[in-house]
N, C-alpha and C positions, 0 to 999 in steps of 0.2 A: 518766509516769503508770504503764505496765506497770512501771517498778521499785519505786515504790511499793507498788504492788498486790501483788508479791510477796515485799515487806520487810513487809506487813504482814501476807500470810499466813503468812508463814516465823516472825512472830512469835507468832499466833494457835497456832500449829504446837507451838512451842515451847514456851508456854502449855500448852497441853493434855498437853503430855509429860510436864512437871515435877507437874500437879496431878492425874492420873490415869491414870499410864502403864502401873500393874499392873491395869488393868481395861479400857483400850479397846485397849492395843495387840495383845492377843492375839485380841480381833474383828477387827482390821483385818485383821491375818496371815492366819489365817483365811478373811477374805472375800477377801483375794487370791492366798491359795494353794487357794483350790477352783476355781475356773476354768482353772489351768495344770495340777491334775489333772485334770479333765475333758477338757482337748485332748490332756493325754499319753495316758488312757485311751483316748479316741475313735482316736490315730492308731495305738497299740498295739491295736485291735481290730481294726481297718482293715489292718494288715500281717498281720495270722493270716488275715485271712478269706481274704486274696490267696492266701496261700500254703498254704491248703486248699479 
């Protein structure tokens, strides 16, 4: 069952890449490169404050 489930989202996936890929994929990027900025900024504020 779990293979299924991910053959058919890997399909759904695939789908969406082929028929909108210059329009969703740069939200996604996006939505998941602001949170790893966010922790890099928080641990880089967090190391100056230490060290002043």
């Amino acid at each position: 069952i779990i293979v299924h489930l991910s053959a058919a989202i890997g399909l759904v996936f695939f789908l969406l890449q082929h028929q909108c890929a210059l329009r969703i994929w740069p939200i996604f990027a996006l939505c998941s490169c602001v949170p790893i900025f966010i922790e890099y900024s928080a641990a880089i504020y967090k190391i100056v404050r230490q060290r002043v």
